[in-house]
C-alpha positions as a printed NumPy array, in Angstrom:
array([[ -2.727,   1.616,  -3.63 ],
       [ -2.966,   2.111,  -7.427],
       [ -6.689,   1.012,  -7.24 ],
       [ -7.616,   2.939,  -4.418],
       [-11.011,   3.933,  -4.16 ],
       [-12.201,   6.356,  -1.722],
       [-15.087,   4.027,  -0.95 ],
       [-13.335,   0.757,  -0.146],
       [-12.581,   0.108,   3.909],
       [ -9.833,   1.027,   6.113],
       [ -8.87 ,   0.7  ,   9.496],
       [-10.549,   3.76 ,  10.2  ],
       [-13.052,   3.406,   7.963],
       [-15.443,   0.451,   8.216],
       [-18.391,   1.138,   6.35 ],
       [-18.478,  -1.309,   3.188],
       [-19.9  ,  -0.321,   0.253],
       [-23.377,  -2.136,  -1.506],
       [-20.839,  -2.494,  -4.882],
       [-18.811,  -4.267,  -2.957],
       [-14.806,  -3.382,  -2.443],
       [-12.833,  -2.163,  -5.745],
       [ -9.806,  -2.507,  -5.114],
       [ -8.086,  -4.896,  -7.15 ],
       [ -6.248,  -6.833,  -4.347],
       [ -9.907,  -7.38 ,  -2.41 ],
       [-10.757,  -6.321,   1.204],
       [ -7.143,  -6.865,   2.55 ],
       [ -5.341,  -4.518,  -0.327],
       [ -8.034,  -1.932,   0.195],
       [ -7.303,  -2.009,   4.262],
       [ -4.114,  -2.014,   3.927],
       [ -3.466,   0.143,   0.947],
       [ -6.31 ,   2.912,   1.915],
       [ -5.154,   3.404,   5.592],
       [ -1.58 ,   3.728,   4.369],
       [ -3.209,   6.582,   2.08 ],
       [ -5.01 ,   8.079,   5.032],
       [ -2.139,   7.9  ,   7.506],
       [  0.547,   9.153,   4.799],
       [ -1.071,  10.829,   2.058],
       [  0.248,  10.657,  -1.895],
       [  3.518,   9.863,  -0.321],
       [  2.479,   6.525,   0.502],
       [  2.953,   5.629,  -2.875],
       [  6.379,   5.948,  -2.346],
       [  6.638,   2.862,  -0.127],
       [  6.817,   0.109,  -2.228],
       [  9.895,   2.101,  -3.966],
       [ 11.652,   2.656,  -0.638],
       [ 11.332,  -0.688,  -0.044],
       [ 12.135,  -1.582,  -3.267],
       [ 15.23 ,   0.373,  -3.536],
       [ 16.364,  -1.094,   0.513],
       [ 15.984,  -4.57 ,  -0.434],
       [ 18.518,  -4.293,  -3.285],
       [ 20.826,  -2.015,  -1.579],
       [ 20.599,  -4.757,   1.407],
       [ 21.064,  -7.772,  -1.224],
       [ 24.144,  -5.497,  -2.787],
       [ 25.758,  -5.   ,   1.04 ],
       [ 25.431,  -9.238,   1.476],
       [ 27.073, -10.069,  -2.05 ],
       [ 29.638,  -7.8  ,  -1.674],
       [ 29.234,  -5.383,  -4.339],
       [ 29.615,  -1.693,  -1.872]])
């Protein structure tokens, strides 16, 4: 989502562009990262943090630690 470009192609939009896609994780970052950007706006790039901060409070739980 970092190297989002308004351009690329998401679900919703399929038109590619003649530069070809820019996003640095190719056509399947820019689908997935620009229709998370459409469908959630800047909070999308909150996401990766939530899931982030869920995985280690899961892997915390399972240890033992809380």
């Amino acid at each position: 989502m970092l190297s989002a470009d308004f351009q690329d192609p998401t679900v919703f939009n399929q038109l590619y562009p003649s530069e070809g896609v820019q996003n640095w994780a190719g056509l399947i970052g820019a689908l997935i990262g620009g229709s998370l950007l459409e469908i959630f706006g800047p909070s999308a790039l909150l996401l990766p943090w939530l899931f982030v901060r869920a995985a280690l409070h899961q892997s915390r739980q399972i240890s033992g630690l809380i």
